[in-house]
Backbone bond lengths (Angstrom), bond angles and torsions (degrees), N, CA, C in turn:
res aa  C-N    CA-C-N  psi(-1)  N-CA   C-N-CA  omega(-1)  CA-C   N-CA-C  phi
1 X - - - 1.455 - - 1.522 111.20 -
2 X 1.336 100.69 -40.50 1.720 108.97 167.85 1.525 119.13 -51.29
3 X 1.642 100.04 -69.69 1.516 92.76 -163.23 1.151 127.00 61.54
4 X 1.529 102.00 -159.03 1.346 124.25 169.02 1.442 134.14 -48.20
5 X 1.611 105.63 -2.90 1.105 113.42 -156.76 1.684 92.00 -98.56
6 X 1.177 129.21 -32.37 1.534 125.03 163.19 1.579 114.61 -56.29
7 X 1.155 123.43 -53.54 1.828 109.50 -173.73 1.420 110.14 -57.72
8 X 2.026 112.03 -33.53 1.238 135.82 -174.41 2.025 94.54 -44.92
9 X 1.128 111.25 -70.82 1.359 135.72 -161.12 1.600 102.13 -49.18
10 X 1.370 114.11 -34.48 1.649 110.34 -177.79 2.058 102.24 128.67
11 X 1.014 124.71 158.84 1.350 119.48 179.57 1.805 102.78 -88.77
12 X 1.124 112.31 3.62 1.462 116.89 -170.81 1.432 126.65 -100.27
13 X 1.782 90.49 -22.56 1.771 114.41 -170.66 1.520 102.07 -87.17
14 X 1.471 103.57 150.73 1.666 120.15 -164.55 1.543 77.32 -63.04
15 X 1.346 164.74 -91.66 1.137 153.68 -138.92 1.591 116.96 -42.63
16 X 1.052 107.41 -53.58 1.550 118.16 166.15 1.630 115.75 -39.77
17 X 1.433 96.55 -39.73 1.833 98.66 -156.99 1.843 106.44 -109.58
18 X 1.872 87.20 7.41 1.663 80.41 -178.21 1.513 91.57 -120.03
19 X 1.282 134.28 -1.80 1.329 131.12 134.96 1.382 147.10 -74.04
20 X 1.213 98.31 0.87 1.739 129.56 170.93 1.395 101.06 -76.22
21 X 1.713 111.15 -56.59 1.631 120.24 -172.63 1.277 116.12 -51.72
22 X 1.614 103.39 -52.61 1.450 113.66 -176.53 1.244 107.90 -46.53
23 X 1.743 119.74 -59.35 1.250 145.24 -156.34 2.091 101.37 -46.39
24 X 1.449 80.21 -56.63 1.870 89.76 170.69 1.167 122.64 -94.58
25 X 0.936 123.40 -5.07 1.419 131.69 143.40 1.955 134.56 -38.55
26 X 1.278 93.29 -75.10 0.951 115.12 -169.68 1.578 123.95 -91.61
27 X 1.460 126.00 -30.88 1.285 140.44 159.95 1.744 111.05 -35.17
28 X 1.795 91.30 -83.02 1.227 107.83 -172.52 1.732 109.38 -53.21
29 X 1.247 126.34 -19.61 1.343 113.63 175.13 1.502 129.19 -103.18
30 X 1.218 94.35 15.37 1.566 124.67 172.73 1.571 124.15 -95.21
31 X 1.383 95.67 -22.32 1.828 122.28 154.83 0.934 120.42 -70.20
32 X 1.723 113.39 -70.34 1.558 122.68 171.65 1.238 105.16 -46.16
33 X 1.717 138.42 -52.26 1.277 109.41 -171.30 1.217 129.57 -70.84
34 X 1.958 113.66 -25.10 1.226 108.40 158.36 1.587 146.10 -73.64
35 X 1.571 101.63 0.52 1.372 104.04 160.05 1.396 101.13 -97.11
36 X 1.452 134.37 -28.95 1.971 111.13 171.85 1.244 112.72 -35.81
37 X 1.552 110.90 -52.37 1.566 126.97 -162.30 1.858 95.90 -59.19
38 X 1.234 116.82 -63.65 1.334 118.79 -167.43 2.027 94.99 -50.80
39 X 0.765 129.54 -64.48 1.694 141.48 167.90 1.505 82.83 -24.82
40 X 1.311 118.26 -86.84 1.772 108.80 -157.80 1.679 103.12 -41.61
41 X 1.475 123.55 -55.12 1.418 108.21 173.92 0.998 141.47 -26.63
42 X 1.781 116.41 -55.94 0.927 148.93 148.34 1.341 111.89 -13.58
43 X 1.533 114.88 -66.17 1.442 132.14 -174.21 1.589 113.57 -57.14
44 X 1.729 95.87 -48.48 1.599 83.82 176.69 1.560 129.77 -101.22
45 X 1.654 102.10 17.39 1.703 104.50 170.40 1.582 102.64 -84.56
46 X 1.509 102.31 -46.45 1.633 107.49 -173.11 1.221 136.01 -93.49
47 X 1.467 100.17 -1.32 1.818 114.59 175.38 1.396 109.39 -154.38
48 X 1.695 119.23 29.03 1.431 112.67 159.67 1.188 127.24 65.97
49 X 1.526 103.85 18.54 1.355 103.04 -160.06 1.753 107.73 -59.44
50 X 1.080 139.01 164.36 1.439 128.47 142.53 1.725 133.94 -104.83
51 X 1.246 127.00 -142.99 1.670 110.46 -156.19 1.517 95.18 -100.15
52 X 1.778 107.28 -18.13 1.604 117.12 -158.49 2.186 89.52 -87.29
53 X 0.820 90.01 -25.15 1.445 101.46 178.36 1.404 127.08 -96.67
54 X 1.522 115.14 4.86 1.328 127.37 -158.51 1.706 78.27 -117.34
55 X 1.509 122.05 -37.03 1.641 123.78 -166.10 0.829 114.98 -53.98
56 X 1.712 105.68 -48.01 1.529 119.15 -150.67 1.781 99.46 -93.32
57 X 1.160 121.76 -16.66 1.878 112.94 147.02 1.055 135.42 -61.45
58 X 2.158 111.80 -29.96 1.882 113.24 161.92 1.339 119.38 -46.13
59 X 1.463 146.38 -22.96 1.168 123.78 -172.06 1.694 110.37 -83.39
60 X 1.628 97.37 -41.02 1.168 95.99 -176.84 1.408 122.23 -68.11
61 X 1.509 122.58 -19.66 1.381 114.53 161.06 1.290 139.10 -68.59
62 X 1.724 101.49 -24.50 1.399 93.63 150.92 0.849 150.16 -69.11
63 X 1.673 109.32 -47.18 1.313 123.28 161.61 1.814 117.25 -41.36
64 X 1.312 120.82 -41.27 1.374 99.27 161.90 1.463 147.38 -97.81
65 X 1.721 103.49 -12.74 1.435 110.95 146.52 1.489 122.77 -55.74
66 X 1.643 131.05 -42.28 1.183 132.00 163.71 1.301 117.01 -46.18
67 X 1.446 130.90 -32.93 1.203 116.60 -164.61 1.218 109.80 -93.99
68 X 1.324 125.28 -37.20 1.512 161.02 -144.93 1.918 83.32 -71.38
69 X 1.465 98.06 -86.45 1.621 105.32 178.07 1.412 129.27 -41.16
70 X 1.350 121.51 -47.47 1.395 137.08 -162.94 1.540 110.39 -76.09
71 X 1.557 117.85 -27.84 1.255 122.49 -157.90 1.854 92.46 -86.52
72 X 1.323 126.61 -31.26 1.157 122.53 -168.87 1.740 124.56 -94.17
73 X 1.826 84.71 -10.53 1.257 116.33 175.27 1.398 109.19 -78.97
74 X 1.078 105.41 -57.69 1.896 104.15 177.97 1.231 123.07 -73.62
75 X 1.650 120.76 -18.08 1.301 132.46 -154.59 2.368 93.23 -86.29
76 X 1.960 94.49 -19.04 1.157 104.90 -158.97 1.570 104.13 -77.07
77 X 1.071 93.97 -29.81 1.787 110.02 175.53 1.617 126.86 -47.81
78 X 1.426 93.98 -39.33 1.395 98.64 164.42 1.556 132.17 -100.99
79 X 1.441 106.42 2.22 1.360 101.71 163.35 1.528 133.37 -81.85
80 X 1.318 130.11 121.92 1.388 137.02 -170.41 1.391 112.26 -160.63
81 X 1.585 114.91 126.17 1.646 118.80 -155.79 1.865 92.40 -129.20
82 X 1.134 105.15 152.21 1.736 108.65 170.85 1.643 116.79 -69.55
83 X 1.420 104.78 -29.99 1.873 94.04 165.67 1.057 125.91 -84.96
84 X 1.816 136.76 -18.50 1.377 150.52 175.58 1.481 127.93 -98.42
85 X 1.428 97.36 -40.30 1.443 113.42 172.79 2.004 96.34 85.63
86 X 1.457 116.23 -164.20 1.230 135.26 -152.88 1.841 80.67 -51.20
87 X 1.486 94.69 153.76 1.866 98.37 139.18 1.313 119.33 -76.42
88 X 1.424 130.71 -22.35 1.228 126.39 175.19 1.829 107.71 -107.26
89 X 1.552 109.03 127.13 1.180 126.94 162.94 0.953 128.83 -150.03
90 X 1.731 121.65 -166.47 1.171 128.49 176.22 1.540 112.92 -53.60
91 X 1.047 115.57 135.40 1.965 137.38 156.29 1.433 131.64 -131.86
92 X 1.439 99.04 32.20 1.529 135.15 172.39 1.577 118.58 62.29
93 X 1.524 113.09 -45.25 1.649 99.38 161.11 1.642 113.98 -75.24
94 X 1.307 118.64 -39.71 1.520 123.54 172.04 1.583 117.45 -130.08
95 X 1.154 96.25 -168.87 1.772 95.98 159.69 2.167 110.80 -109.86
96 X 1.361 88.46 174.99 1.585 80.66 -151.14 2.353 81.90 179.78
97 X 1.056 80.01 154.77 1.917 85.16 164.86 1.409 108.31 -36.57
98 X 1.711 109.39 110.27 1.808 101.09 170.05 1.543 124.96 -49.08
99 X 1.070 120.45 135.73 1.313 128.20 168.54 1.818 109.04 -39.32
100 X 0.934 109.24 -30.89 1.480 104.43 169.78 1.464 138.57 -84.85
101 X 1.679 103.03 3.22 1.389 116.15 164.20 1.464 97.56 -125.17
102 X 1.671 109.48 75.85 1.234 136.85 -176.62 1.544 100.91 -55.09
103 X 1.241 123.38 -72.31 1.537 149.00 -170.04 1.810 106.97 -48.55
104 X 1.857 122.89 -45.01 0.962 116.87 168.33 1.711 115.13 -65.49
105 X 0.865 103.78 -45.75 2.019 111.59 166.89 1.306 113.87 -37.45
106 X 1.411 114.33 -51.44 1.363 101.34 -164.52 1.748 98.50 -98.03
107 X 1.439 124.11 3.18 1.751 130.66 -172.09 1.798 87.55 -93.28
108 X 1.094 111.39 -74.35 1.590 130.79 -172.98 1.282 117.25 -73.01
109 X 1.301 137.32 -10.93 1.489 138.53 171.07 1.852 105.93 -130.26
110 X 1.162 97.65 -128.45 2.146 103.41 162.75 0.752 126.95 14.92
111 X 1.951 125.33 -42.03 1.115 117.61 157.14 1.291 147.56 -144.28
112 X 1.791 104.56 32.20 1.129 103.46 141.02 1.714 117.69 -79.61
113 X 1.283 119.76 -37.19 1.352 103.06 -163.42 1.822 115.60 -66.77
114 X 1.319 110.45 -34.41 1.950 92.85 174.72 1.615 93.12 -59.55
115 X 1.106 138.83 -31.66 1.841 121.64 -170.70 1.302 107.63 -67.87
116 X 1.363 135.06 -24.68 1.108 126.56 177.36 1.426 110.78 -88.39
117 X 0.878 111.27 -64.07 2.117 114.37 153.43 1.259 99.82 13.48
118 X 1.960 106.45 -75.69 1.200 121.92 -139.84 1.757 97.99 -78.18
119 X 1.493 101.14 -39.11 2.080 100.61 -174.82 1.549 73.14 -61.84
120 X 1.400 148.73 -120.07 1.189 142.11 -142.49 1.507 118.94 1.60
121 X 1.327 104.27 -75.74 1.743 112.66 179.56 1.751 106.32 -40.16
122 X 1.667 112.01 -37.95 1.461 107.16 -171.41 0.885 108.68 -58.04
123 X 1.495 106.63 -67.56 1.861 113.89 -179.41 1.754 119.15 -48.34
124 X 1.269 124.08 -23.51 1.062 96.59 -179.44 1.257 110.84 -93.83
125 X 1.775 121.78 -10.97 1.561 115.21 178.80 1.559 103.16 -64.49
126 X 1.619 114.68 -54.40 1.637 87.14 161.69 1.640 151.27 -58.14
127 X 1.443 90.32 -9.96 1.144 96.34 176.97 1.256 100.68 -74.99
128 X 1.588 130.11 -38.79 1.776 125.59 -176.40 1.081 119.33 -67.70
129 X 1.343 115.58 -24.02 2.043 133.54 -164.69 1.479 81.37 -79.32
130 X 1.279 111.15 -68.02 2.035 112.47 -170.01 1.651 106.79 -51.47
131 X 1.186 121.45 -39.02 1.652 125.55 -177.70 1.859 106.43 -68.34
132 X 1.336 116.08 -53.42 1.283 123.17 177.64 1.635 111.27 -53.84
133 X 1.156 121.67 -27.86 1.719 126.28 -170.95 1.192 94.06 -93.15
134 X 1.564 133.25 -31.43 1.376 124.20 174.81 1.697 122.96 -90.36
135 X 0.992 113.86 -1.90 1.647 111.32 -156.77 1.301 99.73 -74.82
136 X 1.408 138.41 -4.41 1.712 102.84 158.50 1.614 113.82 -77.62
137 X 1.721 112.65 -3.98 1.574 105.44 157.41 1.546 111.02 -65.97
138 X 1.432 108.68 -44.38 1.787 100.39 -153.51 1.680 94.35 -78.30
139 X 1.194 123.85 -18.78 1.572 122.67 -179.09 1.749 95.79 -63.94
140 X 1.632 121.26 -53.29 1.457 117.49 -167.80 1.633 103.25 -51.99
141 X 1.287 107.81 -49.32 1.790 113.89 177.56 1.671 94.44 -56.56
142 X 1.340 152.72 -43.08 1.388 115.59 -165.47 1.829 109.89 -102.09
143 X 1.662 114.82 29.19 1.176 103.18 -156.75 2.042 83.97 -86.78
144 X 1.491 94.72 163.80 1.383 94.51 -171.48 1.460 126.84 -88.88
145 X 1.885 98.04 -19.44 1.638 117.16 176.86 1.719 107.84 -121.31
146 X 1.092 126.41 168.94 1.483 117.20 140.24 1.289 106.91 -158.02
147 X 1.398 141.84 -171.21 1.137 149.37 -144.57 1.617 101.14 -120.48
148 X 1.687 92.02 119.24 1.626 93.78 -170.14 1.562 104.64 -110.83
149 X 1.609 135.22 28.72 1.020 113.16 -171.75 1.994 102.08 140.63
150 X 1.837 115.67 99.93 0.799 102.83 168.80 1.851 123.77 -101.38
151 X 1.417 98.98 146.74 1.912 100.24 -167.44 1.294 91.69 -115.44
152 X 1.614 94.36 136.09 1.972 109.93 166.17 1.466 98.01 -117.98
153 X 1.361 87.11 123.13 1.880 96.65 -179.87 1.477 102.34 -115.25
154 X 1.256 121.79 132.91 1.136 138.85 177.61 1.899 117.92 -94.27
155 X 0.864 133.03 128.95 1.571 132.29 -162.00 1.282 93.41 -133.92
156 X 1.244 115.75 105.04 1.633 132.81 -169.61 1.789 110.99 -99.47
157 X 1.380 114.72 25.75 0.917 142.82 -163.86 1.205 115.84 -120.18
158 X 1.249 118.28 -43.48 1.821 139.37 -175.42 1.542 99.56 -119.20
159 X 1.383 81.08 132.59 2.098 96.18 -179.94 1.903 79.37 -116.29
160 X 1.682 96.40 174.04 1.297 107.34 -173.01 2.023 81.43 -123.97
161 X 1.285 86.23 169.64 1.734 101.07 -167.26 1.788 94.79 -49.55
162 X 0.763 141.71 -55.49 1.827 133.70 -175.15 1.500 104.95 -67.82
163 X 1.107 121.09 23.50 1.624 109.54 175.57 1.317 117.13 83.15
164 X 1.629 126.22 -19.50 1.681 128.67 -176.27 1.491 116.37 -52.62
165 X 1.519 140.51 139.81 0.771 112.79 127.92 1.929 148.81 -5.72
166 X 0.798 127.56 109.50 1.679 126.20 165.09 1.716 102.57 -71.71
167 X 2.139 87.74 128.49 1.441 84.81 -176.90 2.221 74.65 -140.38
168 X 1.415 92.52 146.84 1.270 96.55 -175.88 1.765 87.92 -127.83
169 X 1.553 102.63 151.98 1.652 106.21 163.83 1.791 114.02 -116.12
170 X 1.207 123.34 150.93 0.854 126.07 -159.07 1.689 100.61 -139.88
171 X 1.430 126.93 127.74 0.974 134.39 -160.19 1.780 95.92 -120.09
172 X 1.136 109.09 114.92 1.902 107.82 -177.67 1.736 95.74 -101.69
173 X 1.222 95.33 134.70 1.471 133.61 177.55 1.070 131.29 -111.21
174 X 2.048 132.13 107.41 1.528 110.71 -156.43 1.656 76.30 -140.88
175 X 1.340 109.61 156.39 1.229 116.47 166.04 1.979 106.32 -78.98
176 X 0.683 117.62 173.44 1.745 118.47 -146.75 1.876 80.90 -127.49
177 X 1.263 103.41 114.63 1.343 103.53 144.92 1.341 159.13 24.62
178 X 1.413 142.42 84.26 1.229 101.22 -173.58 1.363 145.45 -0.20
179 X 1.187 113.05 93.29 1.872 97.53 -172.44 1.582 113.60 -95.10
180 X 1.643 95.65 126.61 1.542 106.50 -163.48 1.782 87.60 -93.92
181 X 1.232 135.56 3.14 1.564 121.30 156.72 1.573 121.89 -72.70
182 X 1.178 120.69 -49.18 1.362 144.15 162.97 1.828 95.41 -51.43
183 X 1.114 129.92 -70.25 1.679 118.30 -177.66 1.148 114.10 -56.70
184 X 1.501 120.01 -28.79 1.574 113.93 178.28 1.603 117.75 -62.53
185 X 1.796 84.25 -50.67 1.860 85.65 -168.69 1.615 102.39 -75.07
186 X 1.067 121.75 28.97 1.543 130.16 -172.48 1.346 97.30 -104.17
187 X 1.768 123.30 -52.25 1.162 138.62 -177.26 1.688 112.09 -101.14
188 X 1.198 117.70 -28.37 1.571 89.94 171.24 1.486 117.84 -114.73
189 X 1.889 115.04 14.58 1.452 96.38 163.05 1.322 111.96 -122.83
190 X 1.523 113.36 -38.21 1.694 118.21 169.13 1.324 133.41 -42.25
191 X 1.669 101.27 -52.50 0.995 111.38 179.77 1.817 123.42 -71.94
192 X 1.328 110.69 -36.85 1.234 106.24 178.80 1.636 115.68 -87.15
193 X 1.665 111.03 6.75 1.919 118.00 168.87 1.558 81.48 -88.66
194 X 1.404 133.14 -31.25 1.825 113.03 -162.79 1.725 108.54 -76.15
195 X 1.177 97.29 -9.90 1.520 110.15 -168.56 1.615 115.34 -91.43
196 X 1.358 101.71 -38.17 1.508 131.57 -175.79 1.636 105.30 -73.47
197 X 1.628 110.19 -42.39 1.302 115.64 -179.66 2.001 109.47 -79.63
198 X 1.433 104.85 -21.78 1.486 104.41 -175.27 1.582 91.35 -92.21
199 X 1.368 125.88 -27.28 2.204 103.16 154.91 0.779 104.68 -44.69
200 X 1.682 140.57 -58.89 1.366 112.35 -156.06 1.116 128.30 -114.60
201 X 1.394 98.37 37.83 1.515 112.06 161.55 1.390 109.17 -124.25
202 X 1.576 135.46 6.24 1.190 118.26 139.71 1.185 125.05 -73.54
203 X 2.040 108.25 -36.41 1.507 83.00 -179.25 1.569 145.19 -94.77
204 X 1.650 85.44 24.71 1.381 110.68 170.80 1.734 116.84 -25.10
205 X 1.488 97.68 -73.05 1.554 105.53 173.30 1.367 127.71 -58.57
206 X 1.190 120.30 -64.88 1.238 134.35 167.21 1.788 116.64 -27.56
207 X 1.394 119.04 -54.43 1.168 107.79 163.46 1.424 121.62 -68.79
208 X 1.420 119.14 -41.52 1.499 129.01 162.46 1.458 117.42 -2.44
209 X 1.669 89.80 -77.43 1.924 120.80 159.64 0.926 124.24 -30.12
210 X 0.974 126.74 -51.89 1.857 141.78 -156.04 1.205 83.25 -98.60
211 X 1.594 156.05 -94.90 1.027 145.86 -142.01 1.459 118.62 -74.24
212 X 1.744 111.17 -1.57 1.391 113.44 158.11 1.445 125.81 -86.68
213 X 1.446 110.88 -25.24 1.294 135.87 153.07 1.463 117.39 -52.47
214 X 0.800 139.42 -52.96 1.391 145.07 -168.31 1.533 92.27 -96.84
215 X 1.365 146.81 -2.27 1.361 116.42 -171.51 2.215 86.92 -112.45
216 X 1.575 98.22 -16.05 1.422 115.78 -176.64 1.139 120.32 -143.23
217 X 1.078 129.76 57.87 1.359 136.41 -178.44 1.718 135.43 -21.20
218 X 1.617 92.38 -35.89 1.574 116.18 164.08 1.581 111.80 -75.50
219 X 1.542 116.34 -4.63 1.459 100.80 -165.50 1.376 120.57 -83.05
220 X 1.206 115.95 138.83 2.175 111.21 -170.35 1.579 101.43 -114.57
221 X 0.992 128.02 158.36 1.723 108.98 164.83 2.000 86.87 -163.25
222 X 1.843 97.35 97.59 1.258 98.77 159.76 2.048 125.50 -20.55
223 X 1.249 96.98 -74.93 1.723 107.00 168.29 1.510 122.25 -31.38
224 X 1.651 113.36 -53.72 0.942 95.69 -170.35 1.448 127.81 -94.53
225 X 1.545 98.80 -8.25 1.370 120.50 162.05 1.614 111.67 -49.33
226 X 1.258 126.07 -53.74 1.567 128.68 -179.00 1.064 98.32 -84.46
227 X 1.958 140.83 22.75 1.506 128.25 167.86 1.653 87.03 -87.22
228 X 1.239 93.70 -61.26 1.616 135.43 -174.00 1.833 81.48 -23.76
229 X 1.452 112.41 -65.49 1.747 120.07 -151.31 1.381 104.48 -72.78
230 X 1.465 102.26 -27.04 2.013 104.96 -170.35 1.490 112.80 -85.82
231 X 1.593 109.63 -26.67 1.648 106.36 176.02 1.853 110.30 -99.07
232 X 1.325 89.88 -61.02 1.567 93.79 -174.80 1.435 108.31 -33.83
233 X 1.279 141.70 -68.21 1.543 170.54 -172.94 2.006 86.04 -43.03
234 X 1.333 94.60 -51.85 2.124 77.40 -158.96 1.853 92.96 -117.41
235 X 1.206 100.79 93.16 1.501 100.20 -169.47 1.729 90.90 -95.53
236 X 1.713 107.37 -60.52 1.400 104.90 158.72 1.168 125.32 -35.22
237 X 1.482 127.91 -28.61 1.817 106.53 -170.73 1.373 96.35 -79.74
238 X 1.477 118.72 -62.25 1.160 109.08 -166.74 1.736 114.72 -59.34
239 X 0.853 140.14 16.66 1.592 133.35 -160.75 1.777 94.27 -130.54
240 X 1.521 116.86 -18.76 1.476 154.30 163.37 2.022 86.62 -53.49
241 X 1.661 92.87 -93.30 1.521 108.44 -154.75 1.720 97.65 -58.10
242 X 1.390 132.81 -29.64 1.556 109.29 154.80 1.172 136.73 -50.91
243 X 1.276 118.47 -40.56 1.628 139.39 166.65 0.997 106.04 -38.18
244 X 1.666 105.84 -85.24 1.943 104.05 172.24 1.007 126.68 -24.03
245 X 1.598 107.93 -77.77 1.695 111.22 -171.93 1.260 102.28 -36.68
246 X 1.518 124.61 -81.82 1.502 128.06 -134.65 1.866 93.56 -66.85
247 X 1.310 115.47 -23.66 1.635 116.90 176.24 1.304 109.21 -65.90
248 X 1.480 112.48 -41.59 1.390 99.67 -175.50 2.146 119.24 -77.54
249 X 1.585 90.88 -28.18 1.610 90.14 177.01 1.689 122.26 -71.83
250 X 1.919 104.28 0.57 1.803 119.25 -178.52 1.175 75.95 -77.82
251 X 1.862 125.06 -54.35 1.766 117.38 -150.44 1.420 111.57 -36.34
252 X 1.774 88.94 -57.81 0.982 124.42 -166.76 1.836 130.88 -34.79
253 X 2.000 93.27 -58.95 1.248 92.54 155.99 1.617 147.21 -63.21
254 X 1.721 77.69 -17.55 1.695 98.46 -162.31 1.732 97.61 -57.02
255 X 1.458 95.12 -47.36 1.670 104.34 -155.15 1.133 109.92 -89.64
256 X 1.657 120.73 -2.52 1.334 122.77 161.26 1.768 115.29 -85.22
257 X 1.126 90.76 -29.67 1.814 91.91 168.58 1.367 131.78 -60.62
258 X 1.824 94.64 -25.37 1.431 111.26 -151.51 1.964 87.40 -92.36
């Protein structure tokens, strides 16, 4: 909603410096939460965790992602020197760490977030190595019928050509329940790899930028500037329109099961 309208304003104006906050604010804890989430996976491929046990870890992740981000965020507000000017300024689509406190950018932004990226990617390759050694379990969780009960009925009524009794077997077949295994791994592993994979395809550009910037400082590239504006800018929507979907196709099964 800001935009352009913060660098517009000056690197000095409360608009400038309260879109700076956000800027570091809110990024970096949009990582951390998507590597917590990858961690909770983690928890329940390799130690069973469950949802009642998955709760009682939300506070503490906030409580230390909240603190973690905010303290360097606010602390940034008040830094401003006569040779550099604000810590928060212009970075031409918004404001964000001035380009002239190069070193905090790449300490406090640049590079923590590919490190967290990267623990993400770890955990979930184990999480795939552990899923691949199990999947004739996760196949039994998506089968659609199974066998609830075989009956031998005897019909003392009908002989077969040698005089035997007639005995027929009968195998009963029910589709199984809502299955809350199949909804789980719907919601606590799919959904948070669809989320994990749309990080790193927003910050596709965004680093793009920065490391074209820093390898060329003069370099501009209309294109990638509006990659830069269409992902970076709506990290929530898109991390939003995964939510939905994959929420609505749980509904989905739920109420077709039901």
């Amino acid at each position: 909603m800001i935009s352009l309208s913060g660098p517009r304003a000056g690197n000095g104006s409360a608009l400038c410096q309260f879109q700076g906050f956000l800027m570091q604010m809110f990024p970096p804890a949009d990582v951390l939460w998507t590597t917590a989430v990858a961690f909770d996976v983690f928890l329940i491929v390799f130690h069973r965790y469950d949802a009642e046990a998955l709760r009682k870890l939300e506070w503490k992740y906030f409580s230390f992602i909240t603190t973690l981000v905010s303290i360097p965020a606010i602390a940034f507000l008040f830094v401003n020197t006569q040779e550099k000017g604000p810590m928060y300024g212009s970075v031409t689509l918004w404001c964000a760490i001035n380009p002239n406190w190069v070193l905090f950018r790449l300490i406090f932004y640049y590079g923590p977030i590919p490190f967290l990226i990267l623990i993400a990617m770890v955990l979930y390759g184990l999480i795939g190595v552990n899923i691949l050694k199990r999947k004739q379990a996760f196949k039994a969780i998506s089968n659609d019928s199974f066998p609830l009960e075989t009956v031998s009925h005897n019909d003392g009524d009908s002989d077969d050509a040698n005089g035997q009794d007639g005995e027929s077997t009968i195998s009963i077949y029910r589709r199984p329940p809502p299955s809350r295994s199949s909804l789980s791994f719907r919601q606590y592993v799919l959904m948070p790899l669809m989320i994990f994979i749309v990080l790193l395809a927003i910050w596709v550009a965004p680093t793009t930028n920065r490391v074209a910037s820093f390898t060329n400082p003069r370099y501009l590239s209309d294109p990638l500037l509006l990659a830069v504006g269409a992902t970076g800018s709506l990290r929530g929507f898109w991390n939003g329109v995964v939510f939905i979907t994959i929420g609505m196709k749980a509904r989905k099964g739920k109420t077709g099961a039901g």
